[in-house]
N, C-alpha and C positions, 0 to 999 in steps of 0.2 A: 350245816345240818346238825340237830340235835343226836347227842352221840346216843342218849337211851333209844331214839329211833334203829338209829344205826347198829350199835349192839344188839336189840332185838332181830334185825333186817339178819345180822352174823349168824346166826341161831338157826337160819332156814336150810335145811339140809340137802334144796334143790332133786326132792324125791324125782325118778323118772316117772313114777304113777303116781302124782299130784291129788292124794285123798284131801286136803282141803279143797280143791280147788269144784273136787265131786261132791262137797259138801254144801257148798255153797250154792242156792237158787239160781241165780244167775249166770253161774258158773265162771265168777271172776276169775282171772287168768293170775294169779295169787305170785307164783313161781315167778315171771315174768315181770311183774310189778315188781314183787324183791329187789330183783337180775340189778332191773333200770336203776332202782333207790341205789345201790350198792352202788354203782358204775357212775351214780352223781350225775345221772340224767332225769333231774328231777321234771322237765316239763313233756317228756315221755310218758313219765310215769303217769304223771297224772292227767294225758291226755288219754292212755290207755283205759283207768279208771273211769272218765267221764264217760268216753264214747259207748262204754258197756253199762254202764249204771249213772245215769245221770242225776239221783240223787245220791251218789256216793258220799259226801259231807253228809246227809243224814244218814244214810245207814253206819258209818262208823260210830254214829255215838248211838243209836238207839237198835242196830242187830243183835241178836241173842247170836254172836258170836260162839260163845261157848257153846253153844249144840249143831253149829253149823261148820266154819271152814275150820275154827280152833280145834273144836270138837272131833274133827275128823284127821288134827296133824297126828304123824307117824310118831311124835314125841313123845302122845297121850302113851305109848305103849312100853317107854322108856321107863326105869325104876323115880325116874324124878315126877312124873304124869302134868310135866309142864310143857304146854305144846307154844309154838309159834304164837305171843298174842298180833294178829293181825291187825287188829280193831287201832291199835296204835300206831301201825303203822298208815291204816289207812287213814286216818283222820290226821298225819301231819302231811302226808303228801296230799289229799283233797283240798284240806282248809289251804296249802300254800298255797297250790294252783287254782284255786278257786278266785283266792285273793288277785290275779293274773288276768282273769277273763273277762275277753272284751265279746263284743259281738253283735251283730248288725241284720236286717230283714233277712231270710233266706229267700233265694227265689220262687215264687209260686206257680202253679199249675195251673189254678182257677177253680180246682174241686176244693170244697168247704167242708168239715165236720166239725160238730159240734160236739164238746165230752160235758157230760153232765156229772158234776163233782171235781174235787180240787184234791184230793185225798192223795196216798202214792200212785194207784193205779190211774186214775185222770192223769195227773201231772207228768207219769212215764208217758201216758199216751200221745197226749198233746204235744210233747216233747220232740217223740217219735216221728209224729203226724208232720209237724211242722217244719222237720228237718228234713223230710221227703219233698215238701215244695205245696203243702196241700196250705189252705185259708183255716183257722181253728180257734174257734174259742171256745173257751172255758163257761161255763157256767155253773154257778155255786147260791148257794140258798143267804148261806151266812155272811156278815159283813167285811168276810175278808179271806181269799183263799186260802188253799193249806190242808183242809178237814181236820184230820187227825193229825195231820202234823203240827198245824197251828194250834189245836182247839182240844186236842186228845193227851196229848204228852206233856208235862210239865215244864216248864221253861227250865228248872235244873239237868234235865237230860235233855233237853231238845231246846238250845236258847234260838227264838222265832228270828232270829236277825241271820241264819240260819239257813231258814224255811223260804225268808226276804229274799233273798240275795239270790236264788233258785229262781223264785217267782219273776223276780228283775229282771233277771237275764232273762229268761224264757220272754217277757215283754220285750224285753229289747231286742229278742229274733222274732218277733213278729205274732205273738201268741194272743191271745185280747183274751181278758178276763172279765167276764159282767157278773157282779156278786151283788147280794139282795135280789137277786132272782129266783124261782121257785117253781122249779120246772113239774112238780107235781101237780100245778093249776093245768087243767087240760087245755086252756088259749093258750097258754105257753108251750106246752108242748105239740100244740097242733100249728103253730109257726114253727117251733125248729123242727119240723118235720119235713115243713113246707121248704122254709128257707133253705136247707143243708141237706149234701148229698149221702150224709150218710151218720147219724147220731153211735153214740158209745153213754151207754147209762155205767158210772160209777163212782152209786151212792153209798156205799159198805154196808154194813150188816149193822144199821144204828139199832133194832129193835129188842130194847133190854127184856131179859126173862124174867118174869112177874116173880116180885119176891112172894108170893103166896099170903100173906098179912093183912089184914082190914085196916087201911090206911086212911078212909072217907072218912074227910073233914076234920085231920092229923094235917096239921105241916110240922117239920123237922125231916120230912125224909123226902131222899132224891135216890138219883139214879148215879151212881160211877162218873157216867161220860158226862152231865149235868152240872154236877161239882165240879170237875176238874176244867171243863169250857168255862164257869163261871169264874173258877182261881186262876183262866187264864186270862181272862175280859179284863178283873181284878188289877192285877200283879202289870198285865203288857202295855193295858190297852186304857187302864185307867177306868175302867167302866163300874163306879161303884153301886149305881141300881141294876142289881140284877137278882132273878126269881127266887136264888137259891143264898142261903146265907151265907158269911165266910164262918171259920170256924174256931175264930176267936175265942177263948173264953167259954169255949162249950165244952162238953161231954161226946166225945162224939166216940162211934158205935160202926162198926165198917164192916158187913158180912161177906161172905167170899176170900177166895185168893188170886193168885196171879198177879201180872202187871198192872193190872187196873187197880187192884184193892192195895197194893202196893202202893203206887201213884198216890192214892186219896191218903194215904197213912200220912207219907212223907209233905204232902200238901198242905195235911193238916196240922201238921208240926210248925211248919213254916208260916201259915197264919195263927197261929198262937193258942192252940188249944192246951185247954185242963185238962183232959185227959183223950188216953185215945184205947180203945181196943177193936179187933180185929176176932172172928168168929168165921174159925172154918169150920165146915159140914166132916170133915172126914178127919178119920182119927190120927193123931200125931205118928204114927208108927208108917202110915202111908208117904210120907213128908221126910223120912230117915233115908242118910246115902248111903254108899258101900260101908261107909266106916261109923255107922250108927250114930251119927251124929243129923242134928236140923239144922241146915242153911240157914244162913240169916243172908237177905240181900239188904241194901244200903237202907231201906223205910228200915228193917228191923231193928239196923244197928244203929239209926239216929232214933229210935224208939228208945233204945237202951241206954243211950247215950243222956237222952233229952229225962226218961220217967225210972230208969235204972232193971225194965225188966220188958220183955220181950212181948210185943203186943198182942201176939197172938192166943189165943185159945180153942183147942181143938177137940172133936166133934161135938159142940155145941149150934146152937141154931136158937134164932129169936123166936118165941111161942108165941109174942103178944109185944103191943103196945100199951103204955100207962099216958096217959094227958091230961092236959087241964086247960080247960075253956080253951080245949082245941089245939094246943099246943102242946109237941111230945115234949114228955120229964122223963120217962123211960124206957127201960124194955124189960120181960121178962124170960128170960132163955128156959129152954127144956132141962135145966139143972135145977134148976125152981128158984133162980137168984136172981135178984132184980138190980138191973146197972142202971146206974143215973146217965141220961143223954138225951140229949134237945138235938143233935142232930148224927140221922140212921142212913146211913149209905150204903146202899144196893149194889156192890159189883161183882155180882154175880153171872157176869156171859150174855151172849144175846141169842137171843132166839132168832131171828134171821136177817134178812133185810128187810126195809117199809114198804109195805103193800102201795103208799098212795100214789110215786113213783111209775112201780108196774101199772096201775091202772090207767095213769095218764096216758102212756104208751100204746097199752095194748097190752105189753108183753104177760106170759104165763111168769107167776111165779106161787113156791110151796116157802119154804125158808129162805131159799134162796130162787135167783134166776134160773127158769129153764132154758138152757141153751142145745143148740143142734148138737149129736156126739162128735166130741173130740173140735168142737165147734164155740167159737165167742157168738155168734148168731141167733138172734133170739126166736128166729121163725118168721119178726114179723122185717118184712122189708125194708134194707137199710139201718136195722136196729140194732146193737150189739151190746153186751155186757163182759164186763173184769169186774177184776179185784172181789173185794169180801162180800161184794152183791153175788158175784158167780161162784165164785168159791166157796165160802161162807168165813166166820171171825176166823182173820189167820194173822201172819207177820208182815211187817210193812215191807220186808224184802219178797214177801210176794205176793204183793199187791202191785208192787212195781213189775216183779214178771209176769203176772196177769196184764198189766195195762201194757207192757210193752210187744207180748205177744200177739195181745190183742191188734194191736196198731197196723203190723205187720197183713193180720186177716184184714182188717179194715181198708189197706195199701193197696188189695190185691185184690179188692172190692171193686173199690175205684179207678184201677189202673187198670186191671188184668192182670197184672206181677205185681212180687215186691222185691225190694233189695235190700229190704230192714231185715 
């Protein structure tokens, strides 16, 4: 066993009221995992981990730990305010026992559902679905399952061999995956209507909020999740004609923050750009923590690392576009100062989920899915929706406990009970 594992494992102070463990979405059993690690029962542990979170290998590298089980150790309260990192320890007990798993059809019932999307909440579902005995495939638009985990997250935080080895298994208990499908054509989904006893739409909340700018007949600008699918087609999968440019060589311009605008920073780096800035809407002073100081997360500190100053600038906002015969050369922000850049990245949040989806359906939807109260149920019969279509733009850790609760309603659908 790695001993910084195990050192950090020594650290857990085995509270009787386990505030990680109430931090955490899923309500990993945190304490108890410890216990196992500690006692060198390592395939305990990590069968405890699976059966409760079954992409536990990817939540340990892509959870905002820190505001969740970390977040919530008895430590934070300690004069050191270094709590329990968990995230360490869950990602060397996952990845070992992950390394371990074998497995074979599960038995089936003869009831069929069909989950539309590969995202976390599809893939908890499906998971769910199929380890009850039900018939289930996947259906996914794009060329290769995963959604966001493949296609959304950078291969530096989330390497897709990863995402694979998830997808694998789950084919190897009996899941069927048909991708290049496009369930938003209404023949398509008036066959898995037909076909399946009982559908689960989750497609996330793909639809980006309109940077507000006269873009017509401007290329140089895309959208967050556009670039980062395209640097992932690029870098995984080999795919060098694709819509959006890489960002070699360019000036590139990235407005917004959070994860996403983060992502494109550090993506951009890694494809070789001239420069990079970053333009938040809101003033640096909102952005300061207890101790007045601004976070830098890992984009910022290879920003600093790579251009020697920090890429952000804050509350600025781009006023306009500059081109030439069509093609962006720059921007002009509300400062009155014009930055040179051929390519302008939008990661600004998304306004809901895609309307064309719902329509195929039937189902109601405003930003998000209308679902029955306290309800995955979309109204229309047999229809059900998770993850960031119902909830709206959240964390991948609960997008998996939307699909996995969802699965449950969906069990007891088709059964009468569930035991999930």
């Amino acid at each position: 066993m790695a001993l910084h594992v195990l050192d950090e494992a020594n650290r857990c102070l085995g509270c009787k009221k386990p505030m990680c463990q109430e931090g955490c979405p899923i309500h990993t059993n945190i304490p108890e995992v410890i216990r196992l690690l500690k006692a060198n029962q390592m395939d305990d542990a990590g069968r405890m981990l699976f059966e409760n979170n079954p992409l536990t290998t990817v939540c340990s590298l892509v959870c905002n730990h820190e505001k969740q089980c970390e977040g919530h150790c008895i430590r934070n309260r300690m004069p050191s305010h270094d709590p329990v990192h968990f995230s360490i320890i869950e990602d060397y007990i996952s990845t070992t026992y992950a390394n371990k798993m074998t497995a074979g059809p599960a038995p089936k019932n003869g009831m069929k559902a069909a989950v539309v999307g590969s995202g976390p909440a599809g893939l908890a579902a499906a998971d769910q679905l199929n380890h009850r005995g039900h018939l289930v495939t996947v259906v996914e638009r794009a060329e290769r399952p995963g959604g966001l985990l493949m296609y959304g997250i950078p291969n530096m935080k989330l390497p897709k061999d990863v995402v694979q080895r998830r997808i694998d298994l789950m084919t190897d208990e009996g899941v069927t995956f048909v991708c290049g499908l496009d369930a938003s054509d209404e023949a398509t989904a008036r066959r898995l209507m037909k076909e399946y006893d009982a559908v689960l739409l989750c497609c996330g909340a793909g639809e980006p909020r309109p940077l507000g700018l006269d873009t017509a007949g401007v290329t140089g600008v895309c959208y967050g999740t556009e670039y980062l699918k395209s640097a992932v087609e690029r870098a995984q999968f080999g795919k060098e004609e694709t819509d959006i440019p890489s960002a070699a060589g360019l000036d590139v311009v990235i407005i917004g923050t959070g994860d996403t605008a983060s992502d494109c920073v550090a993506t951009a780096l890694r494809q070789g750009c001239r420069s990079v800035t970053q333009l938040v809407r809101r003033p640096r002073a909102d952005y300061l923590n207890d101790q007045g100081q601004l976070p830098l997360d890992y984009a910022h500190e290879e920003a600093e690392a790579v251009f020697g100053t920090d890429p952000r600038r804050f509350g600025v906002q781009v006023q306009s576009l500059v081109s030439g015969e069509g093609a962006l050369t720059a921007v002009v922000t509300t400062e009155g100062d014009t930055l040179p850049c051929q390519l302008l990245i939008g990661a600004t949040g998304f306004a809901g989920c895609e309307s064309n989806v719902c329509h195929a359906f039937g189902v109601e939807a405003d930003k998000t899915v209308q679902t029955l109260p306290g309800s995955f149920s979309t109204g229309v019969e047999k229809v059900f929706a998770a993850g960031d279509m119902r909830r709206g733009q959240s964390l991948v850790v609960w997008g998996l406990r939307e699909g996995r609760d969802c699965a449950a309603e969906v069990d007891r659908y088709l059964m009468g009970y569930t035991n999930l």
